[in-house]
C-alpha positions as a Markdown table, in Angstrom:
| # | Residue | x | y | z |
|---|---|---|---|---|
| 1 | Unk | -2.1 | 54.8 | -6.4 |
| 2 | Unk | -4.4 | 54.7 | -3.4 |
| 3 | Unk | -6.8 | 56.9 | -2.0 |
| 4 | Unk | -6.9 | 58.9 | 1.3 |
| 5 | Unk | -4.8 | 56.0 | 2.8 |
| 6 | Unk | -1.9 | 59.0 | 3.2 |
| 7 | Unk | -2.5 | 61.0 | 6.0 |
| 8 | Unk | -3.0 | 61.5 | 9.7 |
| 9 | Unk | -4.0 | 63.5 | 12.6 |
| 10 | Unk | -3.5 | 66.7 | 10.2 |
| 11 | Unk | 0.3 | 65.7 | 8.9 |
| 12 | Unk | 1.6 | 63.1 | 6.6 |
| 13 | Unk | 1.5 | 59.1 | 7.1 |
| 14 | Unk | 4.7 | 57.0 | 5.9 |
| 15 | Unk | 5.9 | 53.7 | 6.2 |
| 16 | Unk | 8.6 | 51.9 | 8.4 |
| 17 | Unk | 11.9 | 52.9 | 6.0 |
| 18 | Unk | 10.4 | 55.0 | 4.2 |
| 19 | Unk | 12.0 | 58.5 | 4.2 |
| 20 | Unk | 10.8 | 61.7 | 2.7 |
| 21 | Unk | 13.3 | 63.7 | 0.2 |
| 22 | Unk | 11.3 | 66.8 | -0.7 |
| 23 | Unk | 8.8 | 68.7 | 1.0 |
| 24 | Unk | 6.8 | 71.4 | -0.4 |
| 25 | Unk | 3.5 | 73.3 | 0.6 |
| 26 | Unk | 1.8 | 75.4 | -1.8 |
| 27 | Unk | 1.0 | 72.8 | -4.9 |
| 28 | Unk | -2.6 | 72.8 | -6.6 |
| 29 | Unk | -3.7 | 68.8 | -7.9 |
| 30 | Unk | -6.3 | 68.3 | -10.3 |
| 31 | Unk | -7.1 | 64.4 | -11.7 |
| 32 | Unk | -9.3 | 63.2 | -14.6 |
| 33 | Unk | -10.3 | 60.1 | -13.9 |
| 34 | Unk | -12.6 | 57.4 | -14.6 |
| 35 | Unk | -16.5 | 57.4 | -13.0 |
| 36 | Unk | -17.8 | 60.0 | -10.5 |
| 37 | Unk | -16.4 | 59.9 | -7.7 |
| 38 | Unk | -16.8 | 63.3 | -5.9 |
| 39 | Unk | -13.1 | 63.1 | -4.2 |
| 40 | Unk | -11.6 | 64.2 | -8.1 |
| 41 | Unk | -13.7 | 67.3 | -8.9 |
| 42 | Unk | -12.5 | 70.7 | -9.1 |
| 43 | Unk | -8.6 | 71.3 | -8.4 |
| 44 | Unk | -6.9 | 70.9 | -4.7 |
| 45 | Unk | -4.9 | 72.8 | -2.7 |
| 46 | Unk | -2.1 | 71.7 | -0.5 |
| 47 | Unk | 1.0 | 70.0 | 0.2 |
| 48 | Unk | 3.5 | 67.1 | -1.6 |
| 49 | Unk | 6.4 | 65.0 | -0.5 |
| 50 | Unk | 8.6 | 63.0 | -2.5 |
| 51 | Unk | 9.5 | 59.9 | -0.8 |
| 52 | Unk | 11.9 | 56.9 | -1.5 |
| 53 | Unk | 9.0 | 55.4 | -2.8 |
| 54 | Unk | 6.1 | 57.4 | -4.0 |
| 55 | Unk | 4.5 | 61.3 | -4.4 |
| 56 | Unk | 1.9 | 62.0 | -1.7 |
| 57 | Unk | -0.4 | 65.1 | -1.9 |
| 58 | Unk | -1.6 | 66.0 | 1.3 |
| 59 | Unk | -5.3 | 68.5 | 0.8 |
| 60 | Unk | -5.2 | 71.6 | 3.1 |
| 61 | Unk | -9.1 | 71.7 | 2.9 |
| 62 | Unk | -10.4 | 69.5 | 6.0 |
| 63 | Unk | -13.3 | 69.6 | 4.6 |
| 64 | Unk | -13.1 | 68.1 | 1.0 |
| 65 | Unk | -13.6 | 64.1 | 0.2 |
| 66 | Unk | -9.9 | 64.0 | -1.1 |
| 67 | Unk | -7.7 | 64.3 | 2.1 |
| 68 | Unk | -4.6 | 62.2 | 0.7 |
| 69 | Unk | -3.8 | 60.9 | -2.8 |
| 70 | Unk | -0.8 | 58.4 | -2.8 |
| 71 | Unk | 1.2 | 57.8 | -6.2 |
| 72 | Unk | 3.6 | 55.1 | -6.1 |
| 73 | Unk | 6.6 | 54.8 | -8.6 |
| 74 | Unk | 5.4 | 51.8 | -9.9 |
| 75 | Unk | 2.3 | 53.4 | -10.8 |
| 76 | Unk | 3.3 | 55.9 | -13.1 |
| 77 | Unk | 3.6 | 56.7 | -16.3 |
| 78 | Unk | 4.0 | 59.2 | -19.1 |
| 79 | Unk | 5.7 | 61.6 | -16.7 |
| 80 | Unk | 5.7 | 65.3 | -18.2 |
| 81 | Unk | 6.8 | 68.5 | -17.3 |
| 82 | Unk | 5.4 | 71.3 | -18.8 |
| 83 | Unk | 6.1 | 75.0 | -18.9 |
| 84 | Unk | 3.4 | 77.3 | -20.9 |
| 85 | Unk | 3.6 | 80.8 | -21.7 |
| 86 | Unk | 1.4 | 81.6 | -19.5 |
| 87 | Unk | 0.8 | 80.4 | -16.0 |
| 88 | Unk | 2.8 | 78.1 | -13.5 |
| 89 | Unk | 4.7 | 75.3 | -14.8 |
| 90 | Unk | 2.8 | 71.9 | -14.0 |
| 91 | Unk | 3.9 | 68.2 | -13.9 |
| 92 | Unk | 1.2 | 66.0 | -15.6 |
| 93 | Unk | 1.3 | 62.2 | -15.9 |
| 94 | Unk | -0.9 | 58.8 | -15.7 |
| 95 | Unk | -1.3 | 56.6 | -12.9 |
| 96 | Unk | -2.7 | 53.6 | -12.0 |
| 97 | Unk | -5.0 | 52.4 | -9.4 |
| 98 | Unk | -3.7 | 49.9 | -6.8 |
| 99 | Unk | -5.5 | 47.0 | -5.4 |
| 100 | Unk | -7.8 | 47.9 | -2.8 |
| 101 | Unk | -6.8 | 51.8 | -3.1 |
| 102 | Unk | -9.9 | 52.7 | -2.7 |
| 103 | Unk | -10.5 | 53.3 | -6.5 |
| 104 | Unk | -9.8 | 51.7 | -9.9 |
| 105 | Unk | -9.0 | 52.2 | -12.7 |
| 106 | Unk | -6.3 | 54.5 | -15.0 |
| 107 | Unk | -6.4 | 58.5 | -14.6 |
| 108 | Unk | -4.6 | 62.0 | -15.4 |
| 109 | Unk | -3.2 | 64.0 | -13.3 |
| 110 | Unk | -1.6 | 67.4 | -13.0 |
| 111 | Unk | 0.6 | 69.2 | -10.4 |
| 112 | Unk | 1.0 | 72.9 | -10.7 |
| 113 | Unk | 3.7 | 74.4 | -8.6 |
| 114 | Unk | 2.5 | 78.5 | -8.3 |
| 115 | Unk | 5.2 | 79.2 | -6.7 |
| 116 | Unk | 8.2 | 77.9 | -8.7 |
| 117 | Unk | 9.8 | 74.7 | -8.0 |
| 118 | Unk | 7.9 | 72.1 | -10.7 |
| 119 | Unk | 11.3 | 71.4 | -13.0 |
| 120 | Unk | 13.3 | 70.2 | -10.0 |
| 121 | Unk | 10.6 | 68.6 | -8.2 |
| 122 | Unk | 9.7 | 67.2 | -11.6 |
| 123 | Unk | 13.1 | 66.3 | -12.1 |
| 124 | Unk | 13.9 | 64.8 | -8.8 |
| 125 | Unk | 10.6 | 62.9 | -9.3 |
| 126 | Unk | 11.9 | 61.3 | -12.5 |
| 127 | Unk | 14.8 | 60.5 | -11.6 |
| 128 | Unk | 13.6 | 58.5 | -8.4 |
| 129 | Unk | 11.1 | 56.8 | -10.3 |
| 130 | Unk | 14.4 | 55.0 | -12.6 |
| 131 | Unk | 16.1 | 54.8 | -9.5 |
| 132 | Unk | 12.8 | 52.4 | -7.9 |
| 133 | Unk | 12.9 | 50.8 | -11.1 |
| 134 | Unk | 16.1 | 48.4 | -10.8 |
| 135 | Unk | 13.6 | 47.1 | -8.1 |
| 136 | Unk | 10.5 | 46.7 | -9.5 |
| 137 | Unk | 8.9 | 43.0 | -9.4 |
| 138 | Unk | 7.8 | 41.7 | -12.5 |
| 139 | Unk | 4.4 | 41.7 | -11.1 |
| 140 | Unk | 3.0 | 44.8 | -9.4 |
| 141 | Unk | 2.6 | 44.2 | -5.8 |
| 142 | Unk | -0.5 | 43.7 | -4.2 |
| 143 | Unk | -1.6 | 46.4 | -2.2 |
| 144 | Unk | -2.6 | 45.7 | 1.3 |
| 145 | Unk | -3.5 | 48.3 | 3.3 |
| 146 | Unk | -1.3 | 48.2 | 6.8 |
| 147 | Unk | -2.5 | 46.6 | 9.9 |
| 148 | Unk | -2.1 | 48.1 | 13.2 |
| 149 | Unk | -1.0 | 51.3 | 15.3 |
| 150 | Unk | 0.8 | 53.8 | 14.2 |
| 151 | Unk | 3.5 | 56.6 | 15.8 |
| 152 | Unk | 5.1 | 59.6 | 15.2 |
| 153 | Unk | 8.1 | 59.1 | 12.5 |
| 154 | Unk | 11.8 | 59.8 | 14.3 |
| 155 | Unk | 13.7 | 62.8 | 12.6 |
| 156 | Unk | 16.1 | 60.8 | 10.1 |
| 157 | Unk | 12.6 | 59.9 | 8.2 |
| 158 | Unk | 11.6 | 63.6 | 6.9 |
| 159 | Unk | 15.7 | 65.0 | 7.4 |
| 160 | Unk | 17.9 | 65.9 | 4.1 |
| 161 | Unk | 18.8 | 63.0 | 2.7 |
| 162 | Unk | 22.8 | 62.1 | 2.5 |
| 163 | Unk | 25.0 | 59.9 | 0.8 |
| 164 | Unk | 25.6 | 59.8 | -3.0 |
| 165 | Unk | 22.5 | 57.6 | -3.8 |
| 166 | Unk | 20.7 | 61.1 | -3.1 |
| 167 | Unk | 22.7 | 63.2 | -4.7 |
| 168 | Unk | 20.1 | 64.4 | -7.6 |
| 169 | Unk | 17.6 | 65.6 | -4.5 |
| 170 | Unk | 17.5 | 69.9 | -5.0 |
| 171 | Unk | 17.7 | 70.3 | -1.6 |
| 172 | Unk | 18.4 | 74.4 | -2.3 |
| 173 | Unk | 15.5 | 74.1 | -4.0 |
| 174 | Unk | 13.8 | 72.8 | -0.8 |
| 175 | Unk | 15.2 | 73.6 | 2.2 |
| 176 | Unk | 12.4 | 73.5 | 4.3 |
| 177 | Unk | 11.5 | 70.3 | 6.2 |
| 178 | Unk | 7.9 | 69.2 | 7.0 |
| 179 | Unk | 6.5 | 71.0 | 10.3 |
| 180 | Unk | 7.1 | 69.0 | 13.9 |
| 181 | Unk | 4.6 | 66.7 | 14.4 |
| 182 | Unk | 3.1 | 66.6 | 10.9 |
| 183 | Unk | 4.9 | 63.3 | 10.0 |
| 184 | Unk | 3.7 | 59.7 | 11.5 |
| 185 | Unk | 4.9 | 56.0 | 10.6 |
| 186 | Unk | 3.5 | 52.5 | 10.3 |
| 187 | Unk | 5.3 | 50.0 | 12.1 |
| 188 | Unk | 5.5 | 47.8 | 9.0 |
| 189 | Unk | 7.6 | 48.7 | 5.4 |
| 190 | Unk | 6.7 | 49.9 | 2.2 |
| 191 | Unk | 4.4 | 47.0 | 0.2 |
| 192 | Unk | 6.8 | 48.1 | -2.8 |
| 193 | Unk | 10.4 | 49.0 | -4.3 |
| 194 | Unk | 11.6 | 52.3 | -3.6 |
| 195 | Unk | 15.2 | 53.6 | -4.6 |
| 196 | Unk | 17.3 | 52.1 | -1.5 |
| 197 | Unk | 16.8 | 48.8 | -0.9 |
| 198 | Unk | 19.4 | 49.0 | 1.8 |
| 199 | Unk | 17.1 | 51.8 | 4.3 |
| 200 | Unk | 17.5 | 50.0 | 8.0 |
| 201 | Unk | 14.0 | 50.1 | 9.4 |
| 202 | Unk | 13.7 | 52.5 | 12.7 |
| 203 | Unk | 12.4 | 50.7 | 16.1 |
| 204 | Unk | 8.6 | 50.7 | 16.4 |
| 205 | Unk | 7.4 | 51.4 | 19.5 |
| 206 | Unk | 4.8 | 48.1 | 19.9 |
| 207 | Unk | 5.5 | 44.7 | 20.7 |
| 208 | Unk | 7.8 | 42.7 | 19.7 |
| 209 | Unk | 7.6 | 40.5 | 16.7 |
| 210 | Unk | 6.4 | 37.4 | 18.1 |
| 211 | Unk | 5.2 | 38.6 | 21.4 |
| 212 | Unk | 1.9 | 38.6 | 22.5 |
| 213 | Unk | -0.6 | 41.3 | 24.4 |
| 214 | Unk | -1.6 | 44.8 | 23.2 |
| 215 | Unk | 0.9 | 47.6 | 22.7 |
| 216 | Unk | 2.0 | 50.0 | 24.7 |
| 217 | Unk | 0.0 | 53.3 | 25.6 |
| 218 | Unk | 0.6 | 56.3 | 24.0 |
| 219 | Unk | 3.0 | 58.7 | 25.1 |
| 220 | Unk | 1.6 | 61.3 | 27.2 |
| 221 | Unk | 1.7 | 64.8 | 26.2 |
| 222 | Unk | 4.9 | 66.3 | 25.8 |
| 223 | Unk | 6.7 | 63.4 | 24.8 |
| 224 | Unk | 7.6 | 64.2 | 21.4 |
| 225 | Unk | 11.4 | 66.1 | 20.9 |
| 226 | Unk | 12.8 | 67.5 | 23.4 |
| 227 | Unk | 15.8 | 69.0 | 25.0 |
| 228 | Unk | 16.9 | 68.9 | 28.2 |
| 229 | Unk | 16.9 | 72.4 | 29.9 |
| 230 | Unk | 20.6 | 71.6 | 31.8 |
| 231 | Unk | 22.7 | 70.1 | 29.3 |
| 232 | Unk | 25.0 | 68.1 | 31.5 |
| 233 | Unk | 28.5 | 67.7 | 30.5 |
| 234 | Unk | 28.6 | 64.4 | 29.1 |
| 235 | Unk | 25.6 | 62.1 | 27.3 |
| 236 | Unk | 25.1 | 59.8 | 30.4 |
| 237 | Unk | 21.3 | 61.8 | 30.6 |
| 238 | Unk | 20.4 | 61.2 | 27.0 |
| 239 | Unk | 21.5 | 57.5 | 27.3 |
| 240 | Unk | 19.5 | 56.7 | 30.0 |
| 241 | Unk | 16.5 | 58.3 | 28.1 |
| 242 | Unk | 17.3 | 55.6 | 25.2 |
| 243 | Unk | 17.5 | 53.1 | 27.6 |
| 244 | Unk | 14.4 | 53.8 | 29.5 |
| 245 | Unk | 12.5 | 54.0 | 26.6 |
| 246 | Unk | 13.2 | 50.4 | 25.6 |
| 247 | Unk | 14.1 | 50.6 | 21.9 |
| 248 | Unk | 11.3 | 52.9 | 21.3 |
| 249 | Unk | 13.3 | 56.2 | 21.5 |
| 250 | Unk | 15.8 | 57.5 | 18.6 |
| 251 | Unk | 18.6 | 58.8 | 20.1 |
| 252 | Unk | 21.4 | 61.0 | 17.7 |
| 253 | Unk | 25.3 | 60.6 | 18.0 |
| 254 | Unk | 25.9 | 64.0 | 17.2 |
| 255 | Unk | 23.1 | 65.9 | 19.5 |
| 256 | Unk | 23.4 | 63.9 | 22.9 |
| 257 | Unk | 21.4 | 66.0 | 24.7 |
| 258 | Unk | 18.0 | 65.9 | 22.7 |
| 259 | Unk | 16.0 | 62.2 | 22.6 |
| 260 | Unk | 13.1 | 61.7 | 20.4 |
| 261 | Unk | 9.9 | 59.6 | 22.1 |
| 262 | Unk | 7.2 | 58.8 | 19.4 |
| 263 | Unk | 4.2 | 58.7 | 20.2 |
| 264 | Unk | 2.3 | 55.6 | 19.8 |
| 265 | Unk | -1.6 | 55.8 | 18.2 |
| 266 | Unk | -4.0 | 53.2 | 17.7 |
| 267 | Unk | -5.7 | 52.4 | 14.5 |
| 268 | Unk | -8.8 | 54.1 | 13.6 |
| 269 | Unk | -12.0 | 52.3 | 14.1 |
| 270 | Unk | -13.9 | 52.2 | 10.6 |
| 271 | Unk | -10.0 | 51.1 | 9.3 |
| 272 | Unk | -9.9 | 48.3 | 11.7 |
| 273 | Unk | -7.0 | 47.9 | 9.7 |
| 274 | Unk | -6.7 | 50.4 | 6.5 |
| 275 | Unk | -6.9 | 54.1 | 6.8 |
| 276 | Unk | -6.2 | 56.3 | 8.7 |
| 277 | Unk | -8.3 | 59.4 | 10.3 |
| 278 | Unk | -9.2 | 61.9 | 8.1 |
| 279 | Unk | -8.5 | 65.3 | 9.6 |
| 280 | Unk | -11.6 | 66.3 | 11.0 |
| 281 | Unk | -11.8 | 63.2 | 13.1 |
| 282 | Unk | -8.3 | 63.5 | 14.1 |
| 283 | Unk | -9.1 | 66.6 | 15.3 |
| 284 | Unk | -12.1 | 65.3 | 16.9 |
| 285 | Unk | -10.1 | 63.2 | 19.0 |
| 286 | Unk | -7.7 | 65.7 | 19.8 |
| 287 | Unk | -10.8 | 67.8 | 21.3 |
């Protein structure tokens, strides 16, 4: 499990292949864990996702010293879903500290889900957590936080999941799909197993392996999905978008006339490698 390593310029931060199954906004988080650290008192309010490879809580207060909280499979342990009397129904566990996550040690945790949704979150949960199993080294990975920019994540990563490999994901349960523009990607891939081992990474929009000189410049504004306003009759339009943008663009099959151009964004400065931007200096910089 890491700490505040999660999040980005207000929305979610994934890896390369990594691909988010459930999202839900209106969870409370509360830890017990070891030591004082300020970011685990009192209970938080905000968002979760359920990944390929890990739970992230996203806070909604930009204010608080817990922005992002980062549990991968691997991590967990003693799993539980609970439904008392009286109150919401709440998914409680144990996890465990990763390497350079910003914290150490073992902790609790709970989820509370005021709304409804904790037994088939809590559900799903488990039953991705087996699924990563078959994958798990015999030695948890070393966590390293990732180096260099990162971009805004193409559709596909935060769209219902298909194929029978998903089949256990309540998407009734959760039809709604993070916000535009909330979700953003590292170039490079999860540093552990997640449930697919066959996910196809997506282009990232930086040099290419190998090649020397700094990456591209951002987008400008604007560049994020789009669609043109005079469909034409064929896809030639949408094509030449994909080729123009030089493998950074993801272009869909079955919706020729919209092209999606990340946007590309450059590490943050006290990271010069690991976090990213809490939200108040993202917003900072968008000021």
């Amino acid at each position: 499990m890491s700490l505040n390593t999660s999040h980005a310029n207000g929305g979610v931060l994934i890896y390369n292949t990594e691909r988010i199954l459930i999202y839900y906004d209106g969870v409370e988080m509360g830890f017990d864990m070891p030591g004082n650290m300020p970011h685990f008192k009192g209970n938080k309010k905000g968002r979760v996702y359920l990944t390929t490879h890990r739970v992230i809580f996203n806070n909604k207060d930009l204010k608080d010293t817990l922005q992002s909280f980062s549990m991968p499979f691997y991590t967990l342990k003693q799993v539980e879903l609970e439904q008392p009397v009286f109150g919401a129904n709440y998914i409680k566990g144990k996890v465990n500290a990763e390497s350079s996550g910003n914290w150490s040690g073992e902790g609790k945790f709970k989820l509370w889900f005021n709304h409804g949704g904790a037994i088939e979150f809590g559900q799903a949960m488990l039953h991705a957590g087996r699924l990563a199993s078959k994958y798990f080294p015999p030695q948890p990975p070393v966590y390293t936080p990732p180096a260099g920019n990162y971009y805004q994540a193409p559709p596909p990563a935060y769209a219902p999941p298909s194929g029978p490999i998903y089949g256990f994901v309540p998407v009734q349960a959760f039809p709604s799909a993070p916000p535009d523009n909330s979700v953003y990607m590292y170039g490079s891939p999860p540093p552990y197993a997640g449930i697919d081992p066959n996910l196809a990474p997506y282009p990232y929009p930086g040099p290419a392996p190998g090649a020397s000189g700094p990456a591209p410049p951002p987008y400008p504004p604007g560049a994020g999905p789009f669609t043109n306003g005079h469909p034409p009759s064929a896809s030639a339009a949408a094509k030449e978008a994909e080729a123009n943008a030089g493998g950074t663009a993801y272009y869909n099959p079955a919706n020729p006339h919209s092209v999606y151009m990340p946007y590309s964004y450059p590490p943050p400065p006290e990271q010069q490698a690991s976090a990213p931007p809490s939200y108040s200096e993202a917003t900072k910089k968008s000021n």
